[in-house]
Legacy VTK file of the C-alpha trace (Angstrom):
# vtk DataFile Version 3.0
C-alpha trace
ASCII
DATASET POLYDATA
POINTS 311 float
-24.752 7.054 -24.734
-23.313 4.057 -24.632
-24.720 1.252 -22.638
-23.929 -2.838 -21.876
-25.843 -5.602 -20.845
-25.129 -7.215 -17.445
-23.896 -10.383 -19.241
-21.769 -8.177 -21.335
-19.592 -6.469 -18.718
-19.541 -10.195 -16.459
-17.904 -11.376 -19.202
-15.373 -7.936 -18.801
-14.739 -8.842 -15.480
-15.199 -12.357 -14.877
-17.876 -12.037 -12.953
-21.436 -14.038 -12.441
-24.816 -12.658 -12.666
-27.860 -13.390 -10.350
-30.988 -12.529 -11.982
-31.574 -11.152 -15.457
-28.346 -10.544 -17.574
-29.797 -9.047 -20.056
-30.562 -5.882 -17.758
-28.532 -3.233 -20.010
-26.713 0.120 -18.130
-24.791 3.194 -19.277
-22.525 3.784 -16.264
-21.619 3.529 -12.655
-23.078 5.527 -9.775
-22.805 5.304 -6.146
-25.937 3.709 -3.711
-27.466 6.572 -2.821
-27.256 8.679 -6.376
-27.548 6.022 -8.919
-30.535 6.229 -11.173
-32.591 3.800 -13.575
-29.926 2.292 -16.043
-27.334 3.037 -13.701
-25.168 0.494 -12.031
-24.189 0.372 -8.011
-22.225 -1.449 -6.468
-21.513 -2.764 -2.355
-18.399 -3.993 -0.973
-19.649 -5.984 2.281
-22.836 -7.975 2.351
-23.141 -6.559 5.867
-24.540 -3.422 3.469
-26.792 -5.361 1.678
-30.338 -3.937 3.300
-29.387 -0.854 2.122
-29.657 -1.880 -1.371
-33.624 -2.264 -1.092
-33.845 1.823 -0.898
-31.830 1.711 -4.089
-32.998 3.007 -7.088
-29.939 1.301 -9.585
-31.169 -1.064 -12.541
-28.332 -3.432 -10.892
-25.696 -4.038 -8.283
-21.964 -5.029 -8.421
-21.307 -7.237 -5.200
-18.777 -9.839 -4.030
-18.846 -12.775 -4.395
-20.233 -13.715 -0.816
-23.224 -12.010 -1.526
-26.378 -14.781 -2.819
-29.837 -14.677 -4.686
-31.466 -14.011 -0.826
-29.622 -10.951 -0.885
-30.939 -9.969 -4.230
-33.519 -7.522 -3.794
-35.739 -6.282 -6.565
-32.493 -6.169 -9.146
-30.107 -8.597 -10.228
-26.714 -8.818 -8.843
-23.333 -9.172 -10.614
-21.059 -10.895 -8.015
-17.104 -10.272 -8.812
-13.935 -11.107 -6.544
-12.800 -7.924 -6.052
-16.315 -5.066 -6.112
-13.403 -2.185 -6.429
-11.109 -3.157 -9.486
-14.300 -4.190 -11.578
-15.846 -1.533 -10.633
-13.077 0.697 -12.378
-12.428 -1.066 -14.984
-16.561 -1.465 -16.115
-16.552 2.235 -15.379
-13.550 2.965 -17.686
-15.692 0.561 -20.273
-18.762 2.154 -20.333
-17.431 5.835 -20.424
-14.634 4.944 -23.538
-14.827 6.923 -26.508
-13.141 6.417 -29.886
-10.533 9.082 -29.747
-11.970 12.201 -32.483
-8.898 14.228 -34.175
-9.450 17.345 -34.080
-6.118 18.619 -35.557
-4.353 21.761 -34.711
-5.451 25.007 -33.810
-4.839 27.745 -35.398
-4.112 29.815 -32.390
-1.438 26.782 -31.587
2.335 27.758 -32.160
4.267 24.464 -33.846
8.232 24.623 -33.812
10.239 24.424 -36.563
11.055 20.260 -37.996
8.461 19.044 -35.874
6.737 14.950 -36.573
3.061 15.251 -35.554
0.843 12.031 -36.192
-2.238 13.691 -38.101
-4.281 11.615 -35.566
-4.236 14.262 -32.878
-6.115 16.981 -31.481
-3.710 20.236 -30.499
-6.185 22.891 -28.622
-5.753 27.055 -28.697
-2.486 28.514 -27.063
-0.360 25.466 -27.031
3.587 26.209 -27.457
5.137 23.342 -29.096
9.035 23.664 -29.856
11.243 22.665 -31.985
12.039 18.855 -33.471
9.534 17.802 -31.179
7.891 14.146 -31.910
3.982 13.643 -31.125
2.225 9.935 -31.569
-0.998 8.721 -32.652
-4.196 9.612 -30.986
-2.647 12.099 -28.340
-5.195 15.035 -27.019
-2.981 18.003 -26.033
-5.378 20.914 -23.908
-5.099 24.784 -24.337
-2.116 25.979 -22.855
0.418 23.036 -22.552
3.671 23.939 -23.383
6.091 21.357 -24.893
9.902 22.211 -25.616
12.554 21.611 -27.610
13.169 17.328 -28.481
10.602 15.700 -26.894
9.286 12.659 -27.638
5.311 11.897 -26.815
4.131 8.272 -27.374
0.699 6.964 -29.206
-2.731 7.605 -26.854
-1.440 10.270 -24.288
-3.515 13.099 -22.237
-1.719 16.091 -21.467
-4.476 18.430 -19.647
-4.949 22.438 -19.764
-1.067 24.104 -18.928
0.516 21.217 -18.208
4.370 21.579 -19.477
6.891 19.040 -21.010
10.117 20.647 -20.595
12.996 20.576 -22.965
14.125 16.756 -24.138
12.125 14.593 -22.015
10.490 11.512 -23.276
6.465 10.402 -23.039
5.911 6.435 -23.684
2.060 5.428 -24.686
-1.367 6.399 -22.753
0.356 8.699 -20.757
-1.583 11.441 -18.199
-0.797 14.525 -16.715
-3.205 16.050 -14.881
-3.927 20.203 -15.422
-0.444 22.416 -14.607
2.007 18.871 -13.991
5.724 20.263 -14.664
7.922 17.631 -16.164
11.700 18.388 -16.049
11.766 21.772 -14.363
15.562 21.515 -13.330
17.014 19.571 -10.377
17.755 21.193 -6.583
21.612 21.075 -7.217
24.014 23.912 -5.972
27.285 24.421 -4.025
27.588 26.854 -1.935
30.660 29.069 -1.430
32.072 28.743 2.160
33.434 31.900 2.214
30.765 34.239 1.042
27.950 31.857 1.450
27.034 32.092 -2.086
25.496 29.285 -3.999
26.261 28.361 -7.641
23.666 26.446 -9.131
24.786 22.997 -10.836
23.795 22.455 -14.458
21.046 19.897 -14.917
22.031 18.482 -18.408
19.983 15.134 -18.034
16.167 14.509 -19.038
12.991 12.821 -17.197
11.464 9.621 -19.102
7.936 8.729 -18.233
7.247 4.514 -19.558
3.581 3.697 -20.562
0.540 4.225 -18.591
2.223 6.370 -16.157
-0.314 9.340 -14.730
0.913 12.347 -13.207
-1.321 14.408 -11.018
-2.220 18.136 -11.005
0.768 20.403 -9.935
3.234 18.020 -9.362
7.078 18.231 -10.207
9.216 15.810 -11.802
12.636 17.129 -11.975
15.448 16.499 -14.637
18.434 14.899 -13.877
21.346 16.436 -13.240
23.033 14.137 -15.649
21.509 10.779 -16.926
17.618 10.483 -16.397
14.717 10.796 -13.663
12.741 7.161 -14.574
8.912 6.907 -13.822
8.823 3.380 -14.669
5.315 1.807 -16.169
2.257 2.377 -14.382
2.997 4.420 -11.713
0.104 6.746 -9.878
1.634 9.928 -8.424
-1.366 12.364 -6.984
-1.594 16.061 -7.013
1.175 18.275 -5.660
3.946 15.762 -5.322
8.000 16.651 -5.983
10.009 14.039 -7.469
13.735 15.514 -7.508
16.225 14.942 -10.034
18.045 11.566 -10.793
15.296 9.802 -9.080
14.123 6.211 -10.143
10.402 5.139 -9.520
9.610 1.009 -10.091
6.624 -0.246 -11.707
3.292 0.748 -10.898
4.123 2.428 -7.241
1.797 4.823 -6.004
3.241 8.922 -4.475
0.145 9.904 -2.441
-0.566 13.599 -2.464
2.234 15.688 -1.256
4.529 13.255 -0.511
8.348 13.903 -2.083
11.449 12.479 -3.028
14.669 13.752 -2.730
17.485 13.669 -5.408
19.093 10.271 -6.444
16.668 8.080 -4.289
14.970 4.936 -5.676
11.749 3.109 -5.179
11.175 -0.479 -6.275
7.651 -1.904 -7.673
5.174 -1.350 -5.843
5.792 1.128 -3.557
3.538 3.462 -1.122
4.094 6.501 -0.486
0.877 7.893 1.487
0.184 11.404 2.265
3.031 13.740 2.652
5.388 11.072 3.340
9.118 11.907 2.651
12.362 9.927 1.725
15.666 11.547 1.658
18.111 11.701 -1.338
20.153 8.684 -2.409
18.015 6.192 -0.081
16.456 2.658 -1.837
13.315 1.489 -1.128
12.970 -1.963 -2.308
9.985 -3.758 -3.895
6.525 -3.620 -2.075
7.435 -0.963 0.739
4.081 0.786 2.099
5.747 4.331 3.806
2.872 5.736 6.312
1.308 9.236 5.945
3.792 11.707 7.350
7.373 9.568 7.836
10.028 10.389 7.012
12.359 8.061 5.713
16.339 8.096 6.547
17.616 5.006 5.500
17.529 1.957 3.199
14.346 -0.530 3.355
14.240 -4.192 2.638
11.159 -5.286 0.493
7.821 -5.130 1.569
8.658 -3.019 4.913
5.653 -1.096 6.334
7.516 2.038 8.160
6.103 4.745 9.504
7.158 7.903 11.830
10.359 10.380 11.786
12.908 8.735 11.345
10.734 6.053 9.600
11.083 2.279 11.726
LINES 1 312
311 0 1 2 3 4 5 6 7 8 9 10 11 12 13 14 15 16 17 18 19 20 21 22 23 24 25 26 27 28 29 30 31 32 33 34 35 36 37 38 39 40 41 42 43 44 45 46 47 48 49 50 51 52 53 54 55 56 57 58 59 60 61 62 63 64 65 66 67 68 69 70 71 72 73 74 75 76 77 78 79 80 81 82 83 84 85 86 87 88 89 90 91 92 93 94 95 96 97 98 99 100 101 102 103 104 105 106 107 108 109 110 111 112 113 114 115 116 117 118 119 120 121 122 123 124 125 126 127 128 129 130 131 132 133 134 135 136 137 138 139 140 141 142 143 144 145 146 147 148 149 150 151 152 153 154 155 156 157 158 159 160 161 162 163 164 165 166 167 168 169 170 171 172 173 174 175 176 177 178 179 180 181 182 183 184 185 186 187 188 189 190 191 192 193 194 195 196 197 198 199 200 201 202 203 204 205 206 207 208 209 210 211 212 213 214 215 216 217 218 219 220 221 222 223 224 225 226 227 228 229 230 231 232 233 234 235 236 237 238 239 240 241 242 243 244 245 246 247 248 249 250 251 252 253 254 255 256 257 258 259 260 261 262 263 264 265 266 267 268 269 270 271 272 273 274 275 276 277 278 279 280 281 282 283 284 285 286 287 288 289 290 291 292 293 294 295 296 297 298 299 300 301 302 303 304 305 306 307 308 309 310
């Protein structure tokens, strides 16, 4: 198990300890659960007396806190208790990546260019021409077609599916049965019979780097051109991106929220809990769209809209 010493992970985070820094801990654990060896952490001082009943070999605080709110253990004060918190977390749980190679029960396409850095696991479909990086962990049961392109240090979990063409970039996740470029919501309908003829969706999807991808979402194809998740963007479980749509960097699609065809979001963008934008609509840098709107028109940057229509 691996384990750091307070000074250690201060310098990780740029943070300052009170009291012994040479205190050493293997991972992160909430007040009440943490054990010996663990770390905790508090984001108020107003919580500080319940540290005392604490049983953590140290606590991650802000910066407000001092050496009379120490306790028995020593404190390591940071600006902001929630982002160091995830990233000593992410530091103290890393693993170098171990290769596993291919299954045997895997099925590889023909003209395929796998790194040999990779572990493939039982009952993956891989097709044809398809391009895999360095270091990329691929569960039982994803299913990757024809063309695509995965990038160095990605996480595809158990039955996700890559679908024919689309493009991965580096330390990409999707989360267990994420469908990426089922084909786009595109038909005309017939006014006479009322019959609808579904539109070809020729295009692809491209996810950048360190884009995640939650469990059971959709990201559509494009109907021609691409669907763009742009670098470091967060999209939960059971969201529906539709085809041709752009996401900016390192917005965040809260669970079941959706976006129509053709509409845009800048960087930074919010969409909270089954929120909803219609096709072809822009939403410019630093928009925050409320649990449950839905949005109807354009929005300057960093408007905070909520309701149906969204104002």
């Amino acid at each position: 198990m691996k384990t750091a010493a307070l000074s250690e992970l201060a310098d990780l985070v740029h943070g300052n300890v009170l009291g012994d820094d040479q205190v050493r801990v293997s991972t992160v654990n909430s007040l009440d659960l943490a054990e010996p060896g663990q770390l905790t952490f508090l984001n108020t001082v107003k919580l500080a007396d319940k540290l005392a009943a604490s049983k953590a070999s140290a606590c991650l605080v802000p910066d407000d806190f001092t050496e009379a709110d120490m306790a028995d253990i020593p404190l390591l004060q940071v600006e902001n208790v929630d982002l160091a918190s995830a990233r000593i977390h992410n530091y103290l749980l890393e693993e170098p990546f171990q290769a596993a190679g291919i299954h045997e029960r895997a099925v590889i396409g023909t003209n395929c260019v796998i790194s040999e850095q990779v572990s493939i696991g039982a009952l993956v479909s891989i097709g044809d021409r398809v391009r895999i990086g360095e270091r990329v962990k691929i569960e039982p049961g994803v299913v990757i077609g024809d063309d695509v392109r995965i990038g160095d240090d990605c996480l595809l979990h158990a039955n996700a599916v890559i679908a024919y063409g689309c493009t991965l970039g580096q330390r990409v996740v999707l989360h267990h049965g994420a469908m990426i470029g089922s084909d786009g919501f595109g038909f005309a309908t017939d006014p006479q019979s009322g019959c609808h003829v579904s539109k070809p969706q020729v295009g692809t999807v491209r996810l950048d780097d360190d884009v995640q991808i939650g469990a059971n979402s959709c990201v559509d194809r494009a109907a021609f051109g691409v669907t763009h998740i742009k670098s470091g963007v967060r999209i939960d479980n059971q969201v529906m991106v539709g085809h041709n749509c752009v996401i900016g960097e390192n917005s965040v699609l809260v669970g079941q929220s959706g976006m129509a065809g053709s509409s845009t979001l800048g960087r930074n963008v919010i969409l909270a809990a089954r929120a909803a934008v219609g096709g072809h609509i822009h939403l410019a840098d630093g928009v925050t769209v409320a649990a449950l709107a839905g949005v109807h028109n354009n929005q300057k940057k960093g408007a905070d809209v909520s309701g149906v229509p969204a104002v």
